[in-house]
Kinemage of the C-alpha trace (Angstrom):
@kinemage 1
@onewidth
@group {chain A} dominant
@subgroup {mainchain}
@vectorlist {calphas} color= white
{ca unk a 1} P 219.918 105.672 -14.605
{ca unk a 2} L 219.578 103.472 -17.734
{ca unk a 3} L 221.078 105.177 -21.110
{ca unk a 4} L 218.680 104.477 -23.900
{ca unk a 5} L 220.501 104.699 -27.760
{ca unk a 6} L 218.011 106.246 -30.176
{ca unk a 7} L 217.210 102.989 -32.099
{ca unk a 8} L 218.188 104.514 -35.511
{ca unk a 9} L 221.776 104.174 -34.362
{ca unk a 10} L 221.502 100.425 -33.501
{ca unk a 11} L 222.931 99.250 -36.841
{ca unk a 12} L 226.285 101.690 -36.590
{ca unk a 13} L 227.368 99.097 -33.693
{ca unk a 14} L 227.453 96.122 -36.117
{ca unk a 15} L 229.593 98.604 -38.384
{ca unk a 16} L 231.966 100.402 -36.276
{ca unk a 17} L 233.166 97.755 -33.740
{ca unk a 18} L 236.929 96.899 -34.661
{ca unk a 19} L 236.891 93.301 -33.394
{ca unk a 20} L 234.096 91.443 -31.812
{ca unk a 21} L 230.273 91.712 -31.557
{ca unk a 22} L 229.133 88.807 -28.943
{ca unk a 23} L 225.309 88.312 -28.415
{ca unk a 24} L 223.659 86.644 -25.675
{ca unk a 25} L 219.674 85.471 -26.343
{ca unk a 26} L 217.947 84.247 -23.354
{ca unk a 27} L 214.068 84.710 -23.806
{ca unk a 28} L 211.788 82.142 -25.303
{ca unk a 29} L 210.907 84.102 -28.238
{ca unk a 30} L 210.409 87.043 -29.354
{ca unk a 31} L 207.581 89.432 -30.713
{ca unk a 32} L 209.523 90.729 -33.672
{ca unk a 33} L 210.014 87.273 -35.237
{ca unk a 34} L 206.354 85.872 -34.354
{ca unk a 35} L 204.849 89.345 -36.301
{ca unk a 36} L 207.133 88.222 -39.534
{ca unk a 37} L 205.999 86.727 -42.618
{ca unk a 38} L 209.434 84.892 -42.571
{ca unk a 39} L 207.904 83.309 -39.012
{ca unk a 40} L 204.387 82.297 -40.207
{ca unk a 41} L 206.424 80.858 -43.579
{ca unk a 42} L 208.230 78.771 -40.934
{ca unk a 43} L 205.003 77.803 -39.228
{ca unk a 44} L 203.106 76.700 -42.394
{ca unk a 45} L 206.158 74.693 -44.281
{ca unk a 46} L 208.671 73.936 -41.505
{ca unk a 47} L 211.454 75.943 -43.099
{ca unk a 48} L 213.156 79.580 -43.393
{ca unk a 49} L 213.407 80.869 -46.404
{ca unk a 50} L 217.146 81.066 -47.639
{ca unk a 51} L 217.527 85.198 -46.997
{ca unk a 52} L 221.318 85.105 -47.120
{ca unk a 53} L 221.114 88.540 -49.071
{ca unk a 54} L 219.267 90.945 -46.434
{ca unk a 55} L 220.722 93.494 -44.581
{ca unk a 56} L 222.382 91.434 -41.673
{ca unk a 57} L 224.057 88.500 -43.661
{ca unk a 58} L 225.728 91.116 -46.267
{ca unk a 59} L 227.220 93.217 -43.094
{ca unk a 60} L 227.849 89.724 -41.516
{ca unk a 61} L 229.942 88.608 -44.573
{ca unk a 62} L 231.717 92.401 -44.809
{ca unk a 63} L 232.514 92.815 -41.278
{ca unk a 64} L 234.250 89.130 -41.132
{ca unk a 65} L 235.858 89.582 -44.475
{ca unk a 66} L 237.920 91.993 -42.522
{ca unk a 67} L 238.210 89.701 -40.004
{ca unk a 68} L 236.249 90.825 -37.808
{ca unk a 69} L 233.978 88.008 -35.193
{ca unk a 70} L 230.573 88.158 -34.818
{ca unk a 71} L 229.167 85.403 -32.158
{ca unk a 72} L 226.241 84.622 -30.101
{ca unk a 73} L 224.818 81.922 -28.071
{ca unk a 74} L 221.468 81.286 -27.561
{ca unk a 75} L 219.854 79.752 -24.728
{ca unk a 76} L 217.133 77.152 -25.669
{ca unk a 77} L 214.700 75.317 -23.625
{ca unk a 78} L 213.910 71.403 -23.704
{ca unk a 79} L 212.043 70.819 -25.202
{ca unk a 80} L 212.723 74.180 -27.353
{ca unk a 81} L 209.622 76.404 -27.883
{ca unk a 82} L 208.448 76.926 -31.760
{ca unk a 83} L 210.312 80.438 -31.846
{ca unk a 84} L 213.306 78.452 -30.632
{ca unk a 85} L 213.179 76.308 -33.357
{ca unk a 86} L 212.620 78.984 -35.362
{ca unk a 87} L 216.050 80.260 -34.676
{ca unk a 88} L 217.623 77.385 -34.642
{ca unk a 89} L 216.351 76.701 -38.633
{ca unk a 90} L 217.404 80.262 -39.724
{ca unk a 91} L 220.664 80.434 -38.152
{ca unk a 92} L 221.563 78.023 -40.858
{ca unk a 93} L 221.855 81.138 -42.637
{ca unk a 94} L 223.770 83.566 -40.157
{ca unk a 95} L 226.583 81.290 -40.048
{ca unk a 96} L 226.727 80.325 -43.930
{ca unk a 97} L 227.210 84.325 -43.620
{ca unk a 98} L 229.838 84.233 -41.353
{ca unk a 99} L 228.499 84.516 -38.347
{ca unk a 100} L 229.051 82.014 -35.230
{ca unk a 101} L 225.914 80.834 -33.272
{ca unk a 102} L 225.862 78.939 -31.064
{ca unk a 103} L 223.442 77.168 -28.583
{ca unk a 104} L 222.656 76.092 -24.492
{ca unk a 105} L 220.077 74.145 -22.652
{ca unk a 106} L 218.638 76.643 -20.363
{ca unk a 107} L 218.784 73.938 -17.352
{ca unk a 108} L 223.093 74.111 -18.290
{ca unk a 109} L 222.590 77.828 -18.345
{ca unk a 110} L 220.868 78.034 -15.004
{ca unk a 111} L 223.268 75.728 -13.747
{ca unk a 112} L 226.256 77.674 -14.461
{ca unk a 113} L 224.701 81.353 -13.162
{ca unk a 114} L 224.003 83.124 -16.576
{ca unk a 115} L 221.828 85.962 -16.043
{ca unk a 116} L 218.357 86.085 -18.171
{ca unk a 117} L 219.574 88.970 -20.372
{ca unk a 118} L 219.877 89.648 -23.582
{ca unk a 119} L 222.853 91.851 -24.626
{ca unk a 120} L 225.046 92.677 -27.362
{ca unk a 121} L 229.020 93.240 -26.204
{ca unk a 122} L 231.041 94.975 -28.941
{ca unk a 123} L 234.920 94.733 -28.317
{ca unk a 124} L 234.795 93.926 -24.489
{ca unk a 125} L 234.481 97.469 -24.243
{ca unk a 126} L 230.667 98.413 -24.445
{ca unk a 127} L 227.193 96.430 -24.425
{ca unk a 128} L 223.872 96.680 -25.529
{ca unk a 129} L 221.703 95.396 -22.603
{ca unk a 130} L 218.184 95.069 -24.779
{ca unk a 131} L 214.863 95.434 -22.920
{ca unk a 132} L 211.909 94.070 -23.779
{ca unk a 133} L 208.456 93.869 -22.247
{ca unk a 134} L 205.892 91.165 -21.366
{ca unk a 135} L 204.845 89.997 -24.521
{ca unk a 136} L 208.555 89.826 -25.919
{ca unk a 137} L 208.130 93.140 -27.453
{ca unk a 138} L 211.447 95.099 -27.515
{ca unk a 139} L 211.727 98.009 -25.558
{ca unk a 140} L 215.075 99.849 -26.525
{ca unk a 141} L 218.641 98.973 -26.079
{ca unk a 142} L 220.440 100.210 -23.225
{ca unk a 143} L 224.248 101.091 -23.877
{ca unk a 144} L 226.558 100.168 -21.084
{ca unk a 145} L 230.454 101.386 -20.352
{ca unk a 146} L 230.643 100.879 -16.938
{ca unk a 147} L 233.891 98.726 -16.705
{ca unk a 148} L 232.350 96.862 -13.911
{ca unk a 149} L 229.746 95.755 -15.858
{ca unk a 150} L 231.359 95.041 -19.053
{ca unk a 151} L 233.925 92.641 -17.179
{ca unk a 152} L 230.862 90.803 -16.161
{ca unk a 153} L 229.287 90.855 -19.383
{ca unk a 154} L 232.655 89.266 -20.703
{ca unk a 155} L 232.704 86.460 -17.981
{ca unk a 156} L 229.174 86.041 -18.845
{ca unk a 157} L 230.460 85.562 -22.247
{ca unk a 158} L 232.969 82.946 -21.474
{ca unk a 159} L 231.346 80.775 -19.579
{ca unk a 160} L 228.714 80.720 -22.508
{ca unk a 161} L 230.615 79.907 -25.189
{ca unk a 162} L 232.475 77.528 -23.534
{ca unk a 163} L 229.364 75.272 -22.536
{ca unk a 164} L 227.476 76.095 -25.616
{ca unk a 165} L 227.172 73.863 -28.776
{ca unk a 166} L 227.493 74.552 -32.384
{ca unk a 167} L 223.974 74.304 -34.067
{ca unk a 168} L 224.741 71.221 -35.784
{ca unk a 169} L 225.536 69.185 -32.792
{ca unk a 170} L 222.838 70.781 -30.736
{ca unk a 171} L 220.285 69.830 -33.371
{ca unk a 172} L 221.885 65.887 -33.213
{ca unk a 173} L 220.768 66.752 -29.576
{ca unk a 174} L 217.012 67.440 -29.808
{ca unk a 175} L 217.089 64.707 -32.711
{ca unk a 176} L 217.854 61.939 -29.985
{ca unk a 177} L 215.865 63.765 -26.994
{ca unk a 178} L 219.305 64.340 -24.706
């Protein structure tokens, strides 16, 4: 049976792991960003706002201060939906922070066997499978220790970040349709 966190202990992952923190995005969107006024800015002037001082980027820039790595690679569709695009404009941000994200054409993603999961793995040693419903709304986060699983989560990882492209290039990619 699934192990729910209570959600008010979600942030002490992003403090307490002594390493990594890996993501892995695989939906289309998601219901959180489309009900933000940082979204509908996004939708009415084609930009982000520069937010390089909330919560996430100054934990971002502590954690890899210390040295720490925070990565994730998102899986995009082509052509990328609006919420992928989204993303890709305000992760201009997360890494300028520190952070590492980086992106996949779901057809590449498919075609290598990633799952359609989203998860968070801290250290190799734990995840945070996160469920979500439907409409993209999230659900809860799921923690996982079961080495089995984690040792797929990690060669889920791999293979990820070794096909995936820094935003940069992927963006010269969706500028020339490839």
């Amino acid at each position: 049976m699934a192990e729910f966190i209570d959600d008010s202990t979600f942030g002490s992952y992003f403090e307490a792991f002594e390493h990594t923190a890996w993501r892995l995005e695989t939906r289309r969107g998601y219901g959180s960003d489309r009900a933000s006024d940082k979204y509908r800015h996004y939708l009415e002037n084609g930009e982000v706002p520069d937010d390089l001082e909330r919560p996430w980027c100054l934990n971002v820039r502590a954690q890899t201060r210390q040295g720490k790595r925070i990565e994730r690679v998102r899986i995009v569709d082509e052509p990328p939906t609006r919420e992928q695009m989204y993303l890709l404009a305000g992760a201009a941000a997360n890494n300028a922070a520190g952070e590492d994200i980086r992106n996949l054409w779901r057809a590449d993603a498919e075609r290598i066997g990633l799952p359609s999961l989203d998860f968070w793995l801290f250290d190799s040693a734990r995840a945070l499978v996160l469920h979500f419903d439907d409409a993209d709304g999230y659900l809860g986060a799921e923690l996982v220790v079961d080495p089995a699983r984690i040792v797929e989560y990690c060669q889920v990882r791999d293979a990820a970040w070794h096909h995936a492209n820094r935003r940069e290039e992927f963006l010269r990619q969706i500028a020339s349709g490839a």
